[in-house]
MARTI-923497 format. One record per atom (N, C-alpha, C): y, z, x. Coordinates in steps of 0.2 Angstrom, whole numbers, plus 5000, padded with zeros to 4 digits. Layout:
! residues N
YZX...
END
This chain:
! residues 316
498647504878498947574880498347624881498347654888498047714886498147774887497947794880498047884876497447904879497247914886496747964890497048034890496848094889497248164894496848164898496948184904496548174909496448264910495948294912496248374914495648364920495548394925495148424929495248514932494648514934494648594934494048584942494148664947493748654951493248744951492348714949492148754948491348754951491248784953490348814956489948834951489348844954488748844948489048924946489348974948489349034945489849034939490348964941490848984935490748914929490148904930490048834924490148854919489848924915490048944910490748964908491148994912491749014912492048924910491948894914492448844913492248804907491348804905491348794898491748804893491848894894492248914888493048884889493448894895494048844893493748784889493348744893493448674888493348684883493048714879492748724874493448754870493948794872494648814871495048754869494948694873495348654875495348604867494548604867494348554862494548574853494448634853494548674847495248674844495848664849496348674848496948594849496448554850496748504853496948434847497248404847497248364840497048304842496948284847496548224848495848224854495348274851494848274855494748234859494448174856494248124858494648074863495148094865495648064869495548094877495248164877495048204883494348174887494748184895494248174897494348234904493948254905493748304909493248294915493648304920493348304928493148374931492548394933492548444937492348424943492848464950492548464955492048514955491448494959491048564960490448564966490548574971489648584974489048594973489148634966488248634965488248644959488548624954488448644948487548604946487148634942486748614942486448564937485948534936485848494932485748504923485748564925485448604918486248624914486448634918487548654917487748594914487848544920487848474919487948444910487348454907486848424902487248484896487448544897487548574890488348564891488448564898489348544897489748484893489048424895489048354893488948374884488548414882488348434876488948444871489348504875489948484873490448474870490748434875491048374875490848314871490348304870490048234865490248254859490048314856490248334850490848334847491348334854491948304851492248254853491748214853491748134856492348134863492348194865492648194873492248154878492448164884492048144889492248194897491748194899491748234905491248194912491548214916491248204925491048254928490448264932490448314939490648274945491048284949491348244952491048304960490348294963490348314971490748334974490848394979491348414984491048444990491048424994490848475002491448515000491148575001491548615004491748645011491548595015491448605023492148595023492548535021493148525021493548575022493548635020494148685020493748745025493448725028493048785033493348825037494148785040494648835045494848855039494848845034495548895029495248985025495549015023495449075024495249075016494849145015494849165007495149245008495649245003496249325004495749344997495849324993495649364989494749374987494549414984493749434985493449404981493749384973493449354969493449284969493749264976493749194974493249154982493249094982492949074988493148984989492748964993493148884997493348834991493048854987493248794981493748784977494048874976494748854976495348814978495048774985495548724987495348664987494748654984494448594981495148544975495648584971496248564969496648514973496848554978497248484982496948424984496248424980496048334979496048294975496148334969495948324964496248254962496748234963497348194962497248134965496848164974496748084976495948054977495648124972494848084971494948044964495148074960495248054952495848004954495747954958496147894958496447834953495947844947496047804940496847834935496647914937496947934934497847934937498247904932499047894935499347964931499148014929499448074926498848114924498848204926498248244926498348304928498148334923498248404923497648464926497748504931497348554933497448614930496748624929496748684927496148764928496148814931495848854932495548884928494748884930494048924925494249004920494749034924494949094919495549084917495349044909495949044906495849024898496049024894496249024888496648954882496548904883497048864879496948894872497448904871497748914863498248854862498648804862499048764861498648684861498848634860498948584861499148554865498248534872498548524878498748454878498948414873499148344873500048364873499948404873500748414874500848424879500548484883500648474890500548434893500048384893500148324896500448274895500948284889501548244889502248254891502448334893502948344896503248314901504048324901504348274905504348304913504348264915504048284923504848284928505448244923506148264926506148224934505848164934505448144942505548194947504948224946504548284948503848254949503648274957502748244957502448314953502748374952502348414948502448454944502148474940502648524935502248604934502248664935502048714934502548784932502148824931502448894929502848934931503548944933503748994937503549084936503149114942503149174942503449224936503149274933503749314932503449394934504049444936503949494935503449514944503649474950503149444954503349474959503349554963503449554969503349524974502749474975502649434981503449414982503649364980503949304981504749344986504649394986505349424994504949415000504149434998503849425005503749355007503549315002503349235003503949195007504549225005505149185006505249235012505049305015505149315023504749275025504049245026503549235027503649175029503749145025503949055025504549035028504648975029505148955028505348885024505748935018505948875012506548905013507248855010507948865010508048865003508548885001508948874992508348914987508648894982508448954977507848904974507348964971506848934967506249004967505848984962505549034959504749004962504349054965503749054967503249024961502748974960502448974953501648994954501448994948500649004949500348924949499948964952499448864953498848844948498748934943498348894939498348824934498948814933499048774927499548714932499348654933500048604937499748564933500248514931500348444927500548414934500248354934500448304941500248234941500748204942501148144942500648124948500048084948499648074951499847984958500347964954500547894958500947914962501447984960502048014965501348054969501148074969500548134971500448084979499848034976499747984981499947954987500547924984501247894986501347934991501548004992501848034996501348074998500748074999500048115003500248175000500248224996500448284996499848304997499248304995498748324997498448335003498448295006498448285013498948335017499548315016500148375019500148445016499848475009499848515009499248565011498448525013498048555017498248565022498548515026498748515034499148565035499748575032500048635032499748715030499248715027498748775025498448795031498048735033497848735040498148765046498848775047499248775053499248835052499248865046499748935042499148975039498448965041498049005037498049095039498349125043498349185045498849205042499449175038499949205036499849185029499449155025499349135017498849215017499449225009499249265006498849265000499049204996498749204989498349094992498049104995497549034997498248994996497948944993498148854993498848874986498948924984499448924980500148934986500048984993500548994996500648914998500248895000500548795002500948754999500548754993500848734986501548724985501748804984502348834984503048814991502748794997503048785002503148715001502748674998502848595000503248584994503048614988503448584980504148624982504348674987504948724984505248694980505748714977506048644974506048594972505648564972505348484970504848504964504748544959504348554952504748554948504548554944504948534938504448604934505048654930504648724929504548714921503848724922503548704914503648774909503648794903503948824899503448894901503648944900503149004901502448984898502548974889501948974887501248954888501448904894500848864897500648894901500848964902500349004908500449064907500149114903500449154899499949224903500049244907499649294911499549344908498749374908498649424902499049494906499049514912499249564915500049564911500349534907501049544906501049584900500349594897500349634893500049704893499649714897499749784901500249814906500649764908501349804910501949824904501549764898502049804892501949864888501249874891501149944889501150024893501449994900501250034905501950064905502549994901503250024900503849994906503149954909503849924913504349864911504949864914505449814910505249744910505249704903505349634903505849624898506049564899506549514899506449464894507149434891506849404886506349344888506449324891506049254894505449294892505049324897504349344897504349384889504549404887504349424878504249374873504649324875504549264871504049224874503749204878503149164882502649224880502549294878501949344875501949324868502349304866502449314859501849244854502149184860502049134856501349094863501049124866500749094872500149044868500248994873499948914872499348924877499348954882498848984887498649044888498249064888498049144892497849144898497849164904497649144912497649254915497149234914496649304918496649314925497349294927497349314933496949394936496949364944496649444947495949434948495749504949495049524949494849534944494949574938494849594931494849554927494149514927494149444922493649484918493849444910493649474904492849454903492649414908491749414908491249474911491749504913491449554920491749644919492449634920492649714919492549724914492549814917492249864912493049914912493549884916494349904912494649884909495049904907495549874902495549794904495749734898495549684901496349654896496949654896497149624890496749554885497049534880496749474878496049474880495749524882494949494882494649464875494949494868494749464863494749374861495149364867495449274866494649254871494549274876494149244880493349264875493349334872492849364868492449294864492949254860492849214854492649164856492849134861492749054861491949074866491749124871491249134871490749154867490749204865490249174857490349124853490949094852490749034849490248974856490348994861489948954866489148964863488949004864488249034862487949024856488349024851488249024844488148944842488648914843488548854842488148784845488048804854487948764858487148824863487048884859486648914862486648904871487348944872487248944878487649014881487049074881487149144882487449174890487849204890487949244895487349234901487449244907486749274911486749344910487449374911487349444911487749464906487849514904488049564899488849554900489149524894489949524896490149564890490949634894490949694891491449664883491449704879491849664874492549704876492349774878493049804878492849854885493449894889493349924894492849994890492750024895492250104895492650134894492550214890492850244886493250264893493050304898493450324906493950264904493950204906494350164909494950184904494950184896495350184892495750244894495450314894495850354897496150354902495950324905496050314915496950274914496650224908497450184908497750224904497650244899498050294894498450344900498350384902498550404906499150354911498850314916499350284917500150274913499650244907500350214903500850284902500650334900500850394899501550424909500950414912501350434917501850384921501850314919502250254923502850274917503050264913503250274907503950344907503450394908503450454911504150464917503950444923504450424927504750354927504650304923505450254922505650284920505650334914506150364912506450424914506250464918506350494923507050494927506750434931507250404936507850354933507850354927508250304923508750364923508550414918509150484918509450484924509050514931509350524937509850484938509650414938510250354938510850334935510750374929511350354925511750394926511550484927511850534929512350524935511950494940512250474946512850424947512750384943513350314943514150364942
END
């Protein structure tokens, strides 16, 4: 029988250490080390990355791959957002290069395990080719749904975290159909290879628990005062993930960064342990401005929801 977890992740020489610190998340919290094995795609990670990432991994008698990618491959497709670049769509491979693998979980360099990813990788897939996180709290999804065309109800997800049924995957070229589609549709995708995603799985995922993608931005909207629900207070409360969406990643801003603490720890324990240092200064907390900056905020969003809440009720 084999008890593998398979996880892959897709990262470049600038985010080796980022993706360190997840594995390094992964392995500390995991109950069977020793049973992971870890794939990166990546174009250049370097030799020197390579050897400490392999470092380790040994130590928890894991095991890891760098697995090559052109990134020519995605040259018509667009990058919307700033922080990211081609290799983000290196993902929709992942399934049919990692051919060994019949079950494999993707996962994104800015992110956080706190749980026990043998449980996500043993969740019921519902015969589903995928399983991921439904949005919460998510204006896009009025405009993805004018933008697109999908029928019936369902909930836009995030693409960082998918468990994927890697035999249904293949079987049915999702890969291939969902490049090819990204391709036709690059001037109207808004958030890259997650708008395709979204189009091809609509209704065909199977919607994994909140806690397996627990977006730290859910915790600055709880402080800023805007409405949550119980769903999303219970997925904060008990989060098995941290995922740093955005631009304001906790290695780099100097703002408010929720959960920076969670990415803070396993970073120093990266260095401490495996003497493997920052390149550059990473802030532990925002600058005293940013504090006030949001302080503020919090005070005036807060401020007017309740404002508008009186008017409203006045009015009924």
């Amino acid at each position: 029988m084999n008890n593998k977890i398979s996880i892959f992740f897709s990262a470049d020489e600038n985010y080796a250490r980022y993706c360190a610190v997840t594995i390094l998340s992964i392995l500390k919290n995991s109950s069977s080390p020793e049973n992971l094995e870890f794939y990166i795609l990546s174009p250049d990670i370097s030799q020197q990355n390579t050897q400490k990432i392999q470092q380790i991994c040994t130590q928890f008698d894991a095991k890891v791959s760098i697995i090559p990618i052109d990134l020519s491959l995605f040259n018509s497709l667009p990058i919307v957002q700033e922080h990211l670049n081609l290799n983000v769509y290196s993902r929709l491979c992942g399934a049919d290069i990692l051919r060994q693998c019949d079950r494999i979980i993707y996962l994104d360099c800015d992110l956080i395990v706190l749980g026990d990813i043998v449980e996500l990788f043993n969740t019921e897939l519902e015969k589903k080719p995928i399983a991921a996180t439904p949005h919460v709290q998510f204006p896009y999804q009025d405009i993805f749904r004018q933008n697109f065309d999908v029928e019936g109800e369902d909930i836009y997800f995030n693409g960082g975290v998918i468990l994927i049924d890697s035999i249904h995957w293949r079987k049915n070229r999702y890969g291939e159909l969902t490049l090819t589609w990204a391709t036709k549709n690059a001037n109207k995708l808004h958030y890259n290879d997650q708008d395709a995603l979204n189009v091809v799985f609509w209704k065909n995922y199977c919607h994994l628990p909140g806690v397996w993608n627990v977006e730290a931005r859910l915790y600055k909207e709880k402080l800023l005062g805007l409405p949550q629900n119980e769903e999303i207070t219970k997925r904060m409360q008990n989060p098995k993930i941290i995922h740093y969406t955005g631009a304001d990643k906790p290695w780099a801003s100097k703002k408010y960064v929720p959960m920076r603490h969670l990415y803070t720890y396993y970073s120093k324990q990266l260095s401490q342990s495996f003497s493997w240092y920052p390149s550059k200064h990473e802030p532990k907390q925002c600058t005293i401005s940013s504090l006030l900056n949001f302080a503020w905020s919090c005070l005036y969003f807060r401020t007017s929801y309740n404002i508008n809440k009186i008017f409203y009720n006045q009015n009924l």
